[in-house]
C-alpha positions, -999 to 999 in steps of 0.1 A, spaced: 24 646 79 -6 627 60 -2 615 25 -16 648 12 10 671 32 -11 681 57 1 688 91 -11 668 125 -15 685 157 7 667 186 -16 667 211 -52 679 213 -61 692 250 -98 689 260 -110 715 288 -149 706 302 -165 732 319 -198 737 338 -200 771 348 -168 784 348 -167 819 335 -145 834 363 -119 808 358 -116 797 320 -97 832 315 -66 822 331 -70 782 323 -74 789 286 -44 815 283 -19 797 304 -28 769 282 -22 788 252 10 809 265 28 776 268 62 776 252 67 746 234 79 730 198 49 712 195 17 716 171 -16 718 195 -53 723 200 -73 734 225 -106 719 226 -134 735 254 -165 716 260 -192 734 276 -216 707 299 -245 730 297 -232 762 315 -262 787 328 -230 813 333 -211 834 306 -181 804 304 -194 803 264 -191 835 263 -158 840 277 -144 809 256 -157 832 229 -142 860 238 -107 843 239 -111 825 207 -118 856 187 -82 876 203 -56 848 206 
């Protein structure tokens, strides 16, 4: 906890894709369907995808 209460993630988990729209489904929900105590992120970079991976990180974002 900082000085003004706020609450700290544990761990921050950085995903980079380049063009991965078929797979970023399953990475990004079995990274989210984790059981665990602790407070995390999940951080995706795109590198410039020319597929739909944006898209599906979108997609995600806006239902879990």
């Amino acid at each position: 906890m900082t000085q003004s209460g706020e609450n700290l993630l544990d761990a921050v988990i950085v995903v980079v894709a380049f063009n991965e729209a078929e797979r970023i489904g399953d990475c990004l929900h079995a990274l989210l369907n984790q059981a665990t105590d602790q407070k995390y992120g999940v951080l995706v970079v795109d590198d410039g995808s020319t597929d739909d991976t944006s898209g599906m990180v979108e997609q995600i974002r806006a239902t879990d």
